[in-house]
N, C-alpha and C positions, 0 to 999 in steps of 0.2 A: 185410899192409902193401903191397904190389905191389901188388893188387886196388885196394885205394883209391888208389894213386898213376895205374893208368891208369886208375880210374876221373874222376880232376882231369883227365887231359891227354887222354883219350879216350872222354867219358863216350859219346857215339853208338856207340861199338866194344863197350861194353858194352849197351848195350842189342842190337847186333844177335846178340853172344853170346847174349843170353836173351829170344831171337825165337820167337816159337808159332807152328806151320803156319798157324793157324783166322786169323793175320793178313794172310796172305799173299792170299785174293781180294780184299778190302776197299781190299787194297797198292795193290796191281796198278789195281784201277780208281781211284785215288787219283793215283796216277804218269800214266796215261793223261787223265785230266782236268789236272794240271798242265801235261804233256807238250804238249797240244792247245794253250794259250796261250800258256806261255812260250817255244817254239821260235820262232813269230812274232813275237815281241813283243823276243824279244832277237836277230830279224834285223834288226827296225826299229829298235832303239837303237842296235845296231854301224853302220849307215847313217847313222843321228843322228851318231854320233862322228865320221866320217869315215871307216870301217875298211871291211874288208871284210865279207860277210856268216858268212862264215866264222868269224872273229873272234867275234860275237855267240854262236855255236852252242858254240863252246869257250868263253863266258864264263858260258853258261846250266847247260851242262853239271858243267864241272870244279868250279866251287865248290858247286854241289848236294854232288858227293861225300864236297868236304872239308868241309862241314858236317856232311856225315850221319855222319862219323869223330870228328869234333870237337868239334862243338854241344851244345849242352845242350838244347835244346827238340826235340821229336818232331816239332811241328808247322810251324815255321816253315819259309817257300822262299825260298830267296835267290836272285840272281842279279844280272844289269844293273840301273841303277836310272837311268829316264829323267832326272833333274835332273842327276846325275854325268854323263850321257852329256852333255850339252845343255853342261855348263861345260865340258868338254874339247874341245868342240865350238867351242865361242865362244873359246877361248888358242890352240888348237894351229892351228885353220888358218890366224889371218890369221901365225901363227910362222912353219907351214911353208910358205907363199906358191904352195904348187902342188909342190911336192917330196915326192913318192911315199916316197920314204925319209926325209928326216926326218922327214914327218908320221907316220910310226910310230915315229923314234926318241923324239920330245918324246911321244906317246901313252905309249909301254912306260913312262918319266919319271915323266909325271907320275899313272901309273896307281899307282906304287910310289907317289911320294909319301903320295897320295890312303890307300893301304893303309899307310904308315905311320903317320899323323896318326891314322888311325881306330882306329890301336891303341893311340896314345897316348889319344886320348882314351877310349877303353873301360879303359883303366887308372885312369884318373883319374875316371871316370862325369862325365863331360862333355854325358853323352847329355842333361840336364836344361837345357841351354842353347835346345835346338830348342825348349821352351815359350813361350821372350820373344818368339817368331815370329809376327808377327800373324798370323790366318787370312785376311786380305786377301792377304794376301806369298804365304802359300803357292797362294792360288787361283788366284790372277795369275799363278805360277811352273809348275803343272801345268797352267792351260790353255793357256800359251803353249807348253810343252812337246808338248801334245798337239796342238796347230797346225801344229807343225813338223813333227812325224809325219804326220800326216795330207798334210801338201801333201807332203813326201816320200814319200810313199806313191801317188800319185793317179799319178803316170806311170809305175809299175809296173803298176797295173789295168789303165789305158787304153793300155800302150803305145806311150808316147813320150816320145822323151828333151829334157830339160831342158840349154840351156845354162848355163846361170845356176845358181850355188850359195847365189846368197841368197834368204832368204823371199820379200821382198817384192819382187820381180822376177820371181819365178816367181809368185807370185798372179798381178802383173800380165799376167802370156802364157798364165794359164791357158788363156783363154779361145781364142787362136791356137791354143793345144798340143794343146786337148779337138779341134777340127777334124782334127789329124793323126794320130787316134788308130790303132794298129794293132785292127784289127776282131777277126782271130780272139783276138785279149787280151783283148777287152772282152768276147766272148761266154763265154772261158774264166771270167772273171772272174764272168761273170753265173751261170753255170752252180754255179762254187764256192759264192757267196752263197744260190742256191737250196738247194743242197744241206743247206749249214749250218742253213738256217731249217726245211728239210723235217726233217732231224733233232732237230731242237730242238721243233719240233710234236707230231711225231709218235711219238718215242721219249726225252723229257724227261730219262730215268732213264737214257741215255747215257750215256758221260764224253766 
């Protein structure tokens, strides 16, 4: 009776109870291929939000764990999720207007919100409402997401900073900003990409 009861509130804690060695290389390079993308990719959503990058690495991290305790599936990876970043993004700063602290109080906010709602609706499998969603809506919503990343991104490569916190003010000074680039950033940067693609060549079977 206990067995099945933490097997409801903790089915993941059961499966690590009855973990085989012979799964542990397979693991290991399983976690280092997720590892490789998801660290960067929820430094660039915590940036999306407004947070620090800090922030991103505790949001990548910690709910992996309480997934892998919790969860039901072996397979899924949770973490940040660029369109949540992107709406908190769009409330919270014109709320906090430049204020360091509340824009983390109204963040923490409406972060809980955000995890309440999603608990109500996994109660009630709500989940079947994302199908009325045209696939125009959603295209238009991750590439504009993916936009935003990207132009936030570009002055980290090239090394220079942006005054401007909106998109389309910082597209428009791209092209001033790319002349002031910091050089040894751009060669770091050049040197990264090589790397990545010489790996990707040359040893596929990487994680």
């Amino acid at each position: 009776m206990q067995r099945k009861s933490l097997q409801s509130i903790a089915p993941g804690l059961m499966n690590l109870l009855a973990y085989e060695r012979s799964w542990l290389k397979p693991d290991i390079r399983a976690g280092l291929s997720v590892a490789a993308v998801a660290l960067p990719v929820a430094i660039a959503y915590a940036e999306l939000a407004g947070v620090s990058a800090i922030v991103g690495l505790y949001s990548c991290i910690l709910p992996m764990i309480a997934y892998a305790i919790f969860g039901s599936s072996r397979q899924l990876i949770v973490g940040p999720d660029a369109a949540t970043c992107a709406v908190i993004a769009a409330v919270v700063t014109p709320l906090a207007a430049g204020h360091t602290e509340l824009h983390w109080q109204l963040t923490i906010v409406m972060t809980l919100m955000m995890g309440t709602w999603c608990l109500i609706a996994s109660r009630f499998k709500l989940g079947a409402i994302a199908d009325l969603l045209s696939r125009p809506i959603l295209n238009g919503l991750l590439n504009g997401v993916a936009l935003t990343i990207i132009v936030n991104q570009i002055s980290k490569i090239f090394g220079f900073s942006s005054p401007s916190s909106e998109l389309i003010e910082r597209i428009y000074a791209l092209p001033v900003n790319l002349l002031n680039s910091h050089w040894p950033t751009v060669l770091m940067s050049l040197l990264t990409l090589l790397i990545l693609l010489g790996v990707h060549y040359t040893r596929p079977n990487w994680p």
